[in-house]
DRENROFI-801587 format. One record per residue (C-alpha): residue number from 1; residue in one letter; x, y, z. Coordinates in Angstrom, 3 decimals. Example, Ala and Ser with C-alpha at 12.3 -4.5 7.8 and 13.67 -1.06 7.14 Angstrom:
> i,aa,X,Y,Z
> 1,A,12.300,-4.500,7.800
> 2,S,13.670,-1.060,7.140
***
This chain:
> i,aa,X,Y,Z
> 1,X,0.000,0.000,0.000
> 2,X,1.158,3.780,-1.093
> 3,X,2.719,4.928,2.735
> 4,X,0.564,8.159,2.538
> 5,X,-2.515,6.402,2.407
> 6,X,-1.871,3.880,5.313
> 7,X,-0.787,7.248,6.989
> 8,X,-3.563,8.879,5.974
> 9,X,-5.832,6.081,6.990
> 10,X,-4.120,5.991,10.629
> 11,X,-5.509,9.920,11.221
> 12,X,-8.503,8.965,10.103
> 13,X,-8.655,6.674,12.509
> 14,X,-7.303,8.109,15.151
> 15,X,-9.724,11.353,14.931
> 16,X,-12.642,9.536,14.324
> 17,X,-12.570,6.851,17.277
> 18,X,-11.240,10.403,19.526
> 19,X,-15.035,11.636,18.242
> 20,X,-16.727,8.822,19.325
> 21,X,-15.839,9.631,22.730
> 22,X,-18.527,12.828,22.326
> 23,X,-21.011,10.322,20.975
> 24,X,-20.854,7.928,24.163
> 25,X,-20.564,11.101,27.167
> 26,X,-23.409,9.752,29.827
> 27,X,-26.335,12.136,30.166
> 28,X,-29.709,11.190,32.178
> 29,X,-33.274,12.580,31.558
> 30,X,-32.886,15.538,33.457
> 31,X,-29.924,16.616,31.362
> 32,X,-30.690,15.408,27.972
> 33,X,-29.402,18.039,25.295
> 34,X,-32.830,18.171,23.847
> 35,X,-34.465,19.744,26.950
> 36,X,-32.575,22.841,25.704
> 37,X,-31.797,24.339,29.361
> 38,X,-27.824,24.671,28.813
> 39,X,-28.608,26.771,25.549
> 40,X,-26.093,26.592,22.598
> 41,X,-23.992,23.724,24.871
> 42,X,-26.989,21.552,24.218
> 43,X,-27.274,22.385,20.431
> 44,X,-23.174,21.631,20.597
> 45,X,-23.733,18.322,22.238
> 46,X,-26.446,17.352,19.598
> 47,X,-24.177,18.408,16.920
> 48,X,-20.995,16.286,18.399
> 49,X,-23.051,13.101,19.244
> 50,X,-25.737,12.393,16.489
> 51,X,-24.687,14.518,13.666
> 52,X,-20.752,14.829,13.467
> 53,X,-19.313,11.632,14.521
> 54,X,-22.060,9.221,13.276
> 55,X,-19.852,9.390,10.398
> 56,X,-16.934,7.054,12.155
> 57,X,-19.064,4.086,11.864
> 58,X,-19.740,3.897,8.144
> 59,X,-15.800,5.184,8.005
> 60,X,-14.058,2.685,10.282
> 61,X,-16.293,-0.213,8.220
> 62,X,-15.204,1.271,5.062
> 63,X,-11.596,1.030,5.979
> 64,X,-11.643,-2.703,7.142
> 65,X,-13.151,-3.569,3.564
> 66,X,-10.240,-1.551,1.573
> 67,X,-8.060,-3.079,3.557
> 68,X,-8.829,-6.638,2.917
> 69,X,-9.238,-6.775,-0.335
> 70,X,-5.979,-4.001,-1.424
> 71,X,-4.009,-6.849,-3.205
> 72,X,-7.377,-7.746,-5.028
> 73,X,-9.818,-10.886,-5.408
> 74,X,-6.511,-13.310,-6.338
> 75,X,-4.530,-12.362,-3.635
> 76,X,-7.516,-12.895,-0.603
> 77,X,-7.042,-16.319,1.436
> 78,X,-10.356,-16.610,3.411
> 79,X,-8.996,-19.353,5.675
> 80,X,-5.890,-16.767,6.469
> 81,X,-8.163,-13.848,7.107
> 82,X,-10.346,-15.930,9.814
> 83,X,-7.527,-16.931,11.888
> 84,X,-6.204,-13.524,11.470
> 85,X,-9.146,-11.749,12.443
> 86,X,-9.421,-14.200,15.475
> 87,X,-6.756,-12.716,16.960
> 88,X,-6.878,-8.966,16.152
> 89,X,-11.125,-8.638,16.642
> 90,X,-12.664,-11.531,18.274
> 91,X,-10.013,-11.817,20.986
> 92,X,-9.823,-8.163,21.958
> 93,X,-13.635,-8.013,22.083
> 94,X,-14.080,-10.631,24.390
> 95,X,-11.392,-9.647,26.282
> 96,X,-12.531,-6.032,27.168
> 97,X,-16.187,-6.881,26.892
> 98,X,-15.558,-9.437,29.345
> 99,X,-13.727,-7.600,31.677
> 100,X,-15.876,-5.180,31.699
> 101,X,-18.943,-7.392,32.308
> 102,X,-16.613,-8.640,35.223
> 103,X,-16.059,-5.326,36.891
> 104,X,-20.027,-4.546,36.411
> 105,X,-21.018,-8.075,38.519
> 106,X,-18.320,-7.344,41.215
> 107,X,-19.848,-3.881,41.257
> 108,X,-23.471,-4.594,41.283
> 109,X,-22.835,-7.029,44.097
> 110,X,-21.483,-4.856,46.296
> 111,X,-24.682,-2.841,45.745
> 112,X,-23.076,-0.449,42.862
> 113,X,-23.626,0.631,39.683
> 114,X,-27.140,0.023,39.721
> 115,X,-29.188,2.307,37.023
> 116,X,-26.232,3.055,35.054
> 117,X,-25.837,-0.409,33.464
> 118,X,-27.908,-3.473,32.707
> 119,X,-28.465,-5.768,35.860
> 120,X,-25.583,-8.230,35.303
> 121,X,-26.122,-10.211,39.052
> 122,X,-29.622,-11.267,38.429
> 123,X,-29.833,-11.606,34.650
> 124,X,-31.090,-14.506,33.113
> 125,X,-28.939,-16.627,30.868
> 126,X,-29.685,-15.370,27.160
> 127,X,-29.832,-11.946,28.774
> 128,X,-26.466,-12.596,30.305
> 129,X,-24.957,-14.667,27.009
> 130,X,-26.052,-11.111,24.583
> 131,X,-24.192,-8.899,27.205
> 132,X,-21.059,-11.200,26.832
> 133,X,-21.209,-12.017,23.334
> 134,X,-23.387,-9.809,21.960
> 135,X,-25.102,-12.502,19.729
> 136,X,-28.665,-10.336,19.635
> 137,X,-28.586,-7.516,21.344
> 138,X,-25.745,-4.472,22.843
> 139,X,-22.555,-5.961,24.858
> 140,X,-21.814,-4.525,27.840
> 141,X,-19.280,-2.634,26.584
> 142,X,-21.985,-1.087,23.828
> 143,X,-19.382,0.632,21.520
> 144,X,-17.769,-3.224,21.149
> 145,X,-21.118,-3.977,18.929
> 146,X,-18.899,-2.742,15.939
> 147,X,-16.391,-5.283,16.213
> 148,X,-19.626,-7.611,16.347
> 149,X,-20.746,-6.636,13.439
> 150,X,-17.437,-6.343,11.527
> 151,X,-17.108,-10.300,11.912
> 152,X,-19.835,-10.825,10.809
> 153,X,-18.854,-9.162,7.815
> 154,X,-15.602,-10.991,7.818
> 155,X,-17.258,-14.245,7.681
> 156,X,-19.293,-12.909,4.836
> 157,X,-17.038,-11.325,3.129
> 158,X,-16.326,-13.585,0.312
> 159,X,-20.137,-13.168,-1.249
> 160,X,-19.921,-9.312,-0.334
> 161,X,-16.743,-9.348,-2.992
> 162,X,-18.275,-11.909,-5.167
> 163,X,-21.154,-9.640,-5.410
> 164,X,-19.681,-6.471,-6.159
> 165,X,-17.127,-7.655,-8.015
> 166,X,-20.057,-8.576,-10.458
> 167,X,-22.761,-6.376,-9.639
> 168,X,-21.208,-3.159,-7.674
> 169,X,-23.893,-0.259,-8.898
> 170,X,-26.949,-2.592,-7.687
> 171,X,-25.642,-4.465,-4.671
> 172,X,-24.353,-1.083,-3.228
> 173,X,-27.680,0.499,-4.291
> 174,X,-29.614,-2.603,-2.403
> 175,X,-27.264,-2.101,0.960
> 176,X,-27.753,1.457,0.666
> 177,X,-31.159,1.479,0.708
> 178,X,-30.701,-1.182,3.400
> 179,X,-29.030,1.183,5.822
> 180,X,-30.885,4.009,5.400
> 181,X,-34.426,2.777,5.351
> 182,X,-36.635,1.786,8.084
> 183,X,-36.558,-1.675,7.621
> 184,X,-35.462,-4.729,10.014
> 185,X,-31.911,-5.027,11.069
> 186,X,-31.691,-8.704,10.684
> 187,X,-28.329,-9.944,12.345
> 188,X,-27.297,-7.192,12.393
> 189,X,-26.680,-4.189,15.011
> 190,X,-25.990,-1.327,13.193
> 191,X,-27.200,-1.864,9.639
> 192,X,-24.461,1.192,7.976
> 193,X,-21.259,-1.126,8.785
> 194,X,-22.247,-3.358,6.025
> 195,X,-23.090,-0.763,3.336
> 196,X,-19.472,0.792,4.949
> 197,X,-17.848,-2.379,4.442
> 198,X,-18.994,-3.472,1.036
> 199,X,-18.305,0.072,-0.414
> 200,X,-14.264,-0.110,0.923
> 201,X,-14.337,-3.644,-0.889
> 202,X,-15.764,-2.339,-3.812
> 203,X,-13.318,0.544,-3.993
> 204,X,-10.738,-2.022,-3.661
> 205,X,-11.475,-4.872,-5.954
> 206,X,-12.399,-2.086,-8.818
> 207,X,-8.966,-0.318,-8.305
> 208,X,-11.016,2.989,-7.500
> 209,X,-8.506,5.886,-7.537
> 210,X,-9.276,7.251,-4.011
> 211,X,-7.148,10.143,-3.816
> 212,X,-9.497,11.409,-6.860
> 213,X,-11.147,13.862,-4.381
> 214,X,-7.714,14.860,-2.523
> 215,X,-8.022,17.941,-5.235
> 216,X,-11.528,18.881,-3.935
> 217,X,-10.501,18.131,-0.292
> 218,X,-11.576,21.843,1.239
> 219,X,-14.883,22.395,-0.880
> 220,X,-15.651,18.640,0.068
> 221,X,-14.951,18.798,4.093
> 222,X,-17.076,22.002,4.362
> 223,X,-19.571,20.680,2.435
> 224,X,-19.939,17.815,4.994
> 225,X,-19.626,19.822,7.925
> 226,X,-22.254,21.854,6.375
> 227,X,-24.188,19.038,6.090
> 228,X,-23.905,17.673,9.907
> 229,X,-24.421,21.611,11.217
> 230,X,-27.930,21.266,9.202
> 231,X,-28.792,17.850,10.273
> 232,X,-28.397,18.778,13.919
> 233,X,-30.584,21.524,13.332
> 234,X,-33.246,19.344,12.450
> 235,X,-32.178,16.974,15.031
> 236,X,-31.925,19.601,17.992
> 237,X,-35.645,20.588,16.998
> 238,X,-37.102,17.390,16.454
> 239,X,-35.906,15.336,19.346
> 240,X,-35.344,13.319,21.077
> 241,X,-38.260,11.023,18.890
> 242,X,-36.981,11.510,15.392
> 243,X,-39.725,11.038,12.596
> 244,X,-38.984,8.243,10.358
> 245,X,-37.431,10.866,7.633
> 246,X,-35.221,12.125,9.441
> 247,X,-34.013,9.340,10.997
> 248,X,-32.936,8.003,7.472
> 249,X,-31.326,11.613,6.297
> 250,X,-29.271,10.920,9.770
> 251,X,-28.384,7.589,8.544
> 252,X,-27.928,8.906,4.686
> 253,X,-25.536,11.588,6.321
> 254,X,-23.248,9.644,8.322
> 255,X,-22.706,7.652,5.116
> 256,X,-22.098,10.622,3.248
> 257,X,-19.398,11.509,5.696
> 258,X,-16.809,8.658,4.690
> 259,X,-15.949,11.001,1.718
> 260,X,-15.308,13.966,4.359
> 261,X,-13.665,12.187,6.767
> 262,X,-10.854,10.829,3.343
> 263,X,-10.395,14.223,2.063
> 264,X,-10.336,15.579,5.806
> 265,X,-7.223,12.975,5.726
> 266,X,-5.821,14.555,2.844
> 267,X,-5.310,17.571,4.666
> 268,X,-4.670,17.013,7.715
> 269,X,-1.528,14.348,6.432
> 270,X,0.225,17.740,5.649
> 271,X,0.681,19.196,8.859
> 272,X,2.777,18.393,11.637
> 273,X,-0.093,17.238,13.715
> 274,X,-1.162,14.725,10.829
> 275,X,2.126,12.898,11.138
> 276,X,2.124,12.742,14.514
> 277,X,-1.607,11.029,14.648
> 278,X,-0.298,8.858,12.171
> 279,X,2.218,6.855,14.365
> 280,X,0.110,6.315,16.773
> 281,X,-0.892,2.608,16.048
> 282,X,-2.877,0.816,18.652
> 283,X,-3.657,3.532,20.385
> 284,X,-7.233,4.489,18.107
> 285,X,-8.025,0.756,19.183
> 286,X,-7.344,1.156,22.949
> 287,X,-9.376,4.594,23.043
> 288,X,-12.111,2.543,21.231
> 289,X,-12.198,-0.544,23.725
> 290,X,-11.669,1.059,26.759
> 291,X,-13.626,4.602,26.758
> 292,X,-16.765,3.547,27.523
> 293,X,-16.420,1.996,30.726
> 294,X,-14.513,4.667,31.631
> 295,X,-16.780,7.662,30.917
> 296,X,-19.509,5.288,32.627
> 297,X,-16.883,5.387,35.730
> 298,X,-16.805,9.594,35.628
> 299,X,-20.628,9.355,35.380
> 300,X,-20.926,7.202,38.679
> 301,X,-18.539,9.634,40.542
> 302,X,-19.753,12.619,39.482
> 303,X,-23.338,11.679,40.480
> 304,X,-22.036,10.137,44.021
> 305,X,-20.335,13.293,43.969
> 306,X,-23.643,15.434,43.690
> 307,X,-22.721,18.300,41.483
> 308,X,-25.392,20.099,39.682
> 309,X,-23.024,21.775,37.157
> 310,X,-23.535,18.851,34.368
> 311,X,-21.488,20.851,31.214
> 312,X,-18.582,21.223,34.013
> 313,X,-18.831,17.531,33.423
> 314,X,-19.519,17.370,29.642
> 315,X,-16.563,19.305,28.729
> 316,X,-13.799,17.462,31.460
> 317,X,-15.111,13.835,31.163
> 318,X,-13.885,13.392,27.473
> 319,X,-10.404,15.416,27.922
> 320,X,-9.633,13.439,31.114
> 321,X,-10.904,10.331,29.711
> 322,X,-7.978,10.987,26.901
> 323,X,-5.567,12.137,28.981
> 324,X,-6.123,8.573,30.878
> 325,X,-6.443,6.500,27.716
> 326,X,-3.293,8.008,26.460
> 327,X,-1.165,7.461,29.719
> 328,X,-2.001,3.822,30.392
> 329,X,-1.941,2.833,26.772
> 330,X,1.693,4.126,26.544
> 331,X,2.616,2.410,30.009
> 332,X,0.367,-0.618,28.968
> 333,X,3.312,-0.403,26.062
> 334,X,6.135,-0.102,28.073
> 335,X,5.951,-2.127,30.946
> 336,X,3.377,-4.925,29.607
> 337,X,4.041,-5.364,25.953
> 338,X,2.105,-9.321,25.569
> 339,X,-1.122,-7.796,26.880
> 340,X,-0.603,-5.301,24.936
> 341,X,-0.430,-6.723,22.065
> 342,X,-3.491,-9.094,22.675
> 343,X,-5.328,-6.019,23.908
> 344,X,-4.862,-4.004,20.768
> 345,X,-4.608,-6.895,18.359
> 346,X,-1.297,-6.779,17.552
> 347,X,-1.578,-3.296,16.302
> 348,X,1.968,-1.716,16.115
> 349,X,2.728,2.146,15.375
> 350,X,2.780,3.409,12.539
> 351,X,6.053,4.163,12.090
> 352,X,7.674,0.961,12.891
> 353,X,5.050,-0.736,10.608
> 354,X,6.153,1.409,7.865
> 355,X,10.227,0.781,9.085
> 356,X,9.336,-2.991,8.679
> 357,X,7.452,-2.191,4.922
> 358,X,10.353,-0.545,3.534
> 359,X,12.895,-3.377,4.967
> 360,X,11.314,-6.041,3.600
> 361,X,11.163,-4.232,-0.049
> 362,X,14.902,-2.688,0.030
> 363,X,17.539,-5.295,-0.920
> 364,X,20.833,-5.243,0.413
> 365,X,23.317,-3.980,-0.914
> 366,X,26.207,-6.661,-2.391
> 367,X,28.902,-4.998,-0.520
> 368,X,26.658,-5.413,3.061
> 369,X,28.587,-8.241,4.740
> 370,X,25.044,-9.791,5.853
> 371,X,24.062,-9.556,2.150
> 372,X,27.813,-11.512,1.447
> 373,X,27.669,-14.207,4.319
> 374,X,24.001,-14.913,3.211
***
């Protein structure tokens, strides 16, 4: 893969799973943005949470596609990608899901936590089974659903390419239409990670140039923002209960974002901040496993704590929830670097991926005494 697009793919990651920490903050009925009684904070936290970062699902699910099928149809060993997959998805997820569920039961039977999760201690065994392993319903952890539903696009994945190998205008018309219409979700949870999916392995097994955009990258990111500052309009005075149409313009706009979110990319690879992002490997995976139980944590303090001030909390939860994820992710590094690696899937930085890239691609030179005694 061209380095500046794995880089660029890295920030997107990076910036998009840092979002999703605004999408999960804890709020309870008394302080729902939609009452409107913290003014332009609440039309903010509307915009931030169900307009802005809806996009990283449809993104993130659009990467993983690309990224499977970059060497194209010949090149894809299905058998390979399962056992791969095992071991950077399915064990991470049931690691931190199950953790977490473990942490929630010792809670809860010490009489804690009650309200602010599911009941864990007295829930019945297919209750208890879809917390775990999410085979129905939410897990535990409930932003952990995506790497649910990106298996199950793994294990599908050879008809998804099949199909729009063969077919890409309909099939992507079909899954559009399934993602944005009101119709069931079948197996699964959220129904935009397939359409995400199946349009990164369409862009990859059709060779689609995607830096075709980089040229348009400024007229194209505005015109997204644009787009999410009008949909939270809509949202801000239609909710919480969204009518049916605008609940599929929400879901047609978070798809619409992938483009904004590349050519954001584009731009943001060019400054000094951009590279830095970039070489940050596993930790857009840590944030993404581990904020949620922690911004549940701030939420049960803060309430124990009984401060009325709730955007005192709003705007420290997600900076100190960072500022944590950050600082045990690099010690996690450091001082424990097996669970780290099963933790984050293997996931390496950036720049040592790319060292290891260009090594394997550069030959050595005849006068290199390794290259002689070899």
């Amino acid at each position: 893969m061209d380095a500046t697009v794995s880089a660029r793919i890295n920030v997107m990651r990076i910036v998009l799973i840092s979002g999703i920490i605004f999408v999960h903050v804890p709020y309870d009925p008394a302080t729902s943005p939609y009452l409107g009684q913290f003014g332009g904070l609440d039309w903010m936290r509307v915009f931030l949470a169900d307009s802005l970062f809806r996009i990283g699902v449809p993104c993130l699910s659009a990467i993983s596609g690309y990224l499977l099928f970059q060497r194209g149809w010949d090149a894809f060993d299905y058998a390979k990608t399962l056992r791969t997959k095992a071991s950077t998805i399915l064990v991470p997820f049931l690691l931190w899901n199950t953790a977490f569920l473990a942490l929630v039961y010792v809670a809860q039977s010490q009489g804690i936590g009650f309200g602010y999760l599911p009941d864990v201690v007295n829930a019945a065994p297919r209750d208890l089974m879809n917390l775990t392993l999410a085979i129905e319903t939410w897990p535990i952890n409930i932003p952990l659903y995506f790497l649910r539903d990106l298996l199950l696009c793994l294990l599908l994945s050879p008809l998804i390419a099949l199909a729009v190998l063969r077919y890409p205008r309909t099939v992507l018309a079909l899954m559009l239409a399934y993602a944005v219409l009101p119709v069931p979700n079948g197996i699964f949870l959220k129904k935009a990670i397939l359409f995400g999916f199946s349009f990164g392995v369409c862009a990859a097994l059709h060779r689609v140039d995607i830096k075709r955009l980089d040229r348009f990258a400024a007229p194209v990111v505005l015109a997204v923002f644009a787009m999410a500052v009008l949909l939270s309009l809509a949202l801000y005075a239609y909710g919480p209960e969204f009518p049916a149409w605008l609940d599929m313009v929400r879901s047609l706009a978070a798809i619409a974002g992938i483009f904004g979110a590349w050519t954001l990319s584009a731009l943001l690879i060019q400054t000094r901040a951009g590279q830095a992002l970039s070489r940050l490997g596993g930790l857009s995976f840590w944030i993404f496993c581990a904020h949620y139980p922690l911004l549940i944590l701030f939420w049960m303090v803060w309430n124990r704590l009984d401060i009325p001030d709730y955007p005192l909390f709003y705007a420290a939860s997600p900076v100190l929830a960072l500022a944590i994820l950050v600082s045990t992710h690099a010690a996690a590094r450091r001082f424990l670097p097996s669970l780290h690696a099963v933790l984050t899937g293997r996931r390496i930085g950036g720049q040592k991926r790319q060292s290891a890239e260009r090594s394997q691609h550069t030959p050595m030179k005849p006068s290199d005494p390794l290259a002689q005694r070899r």
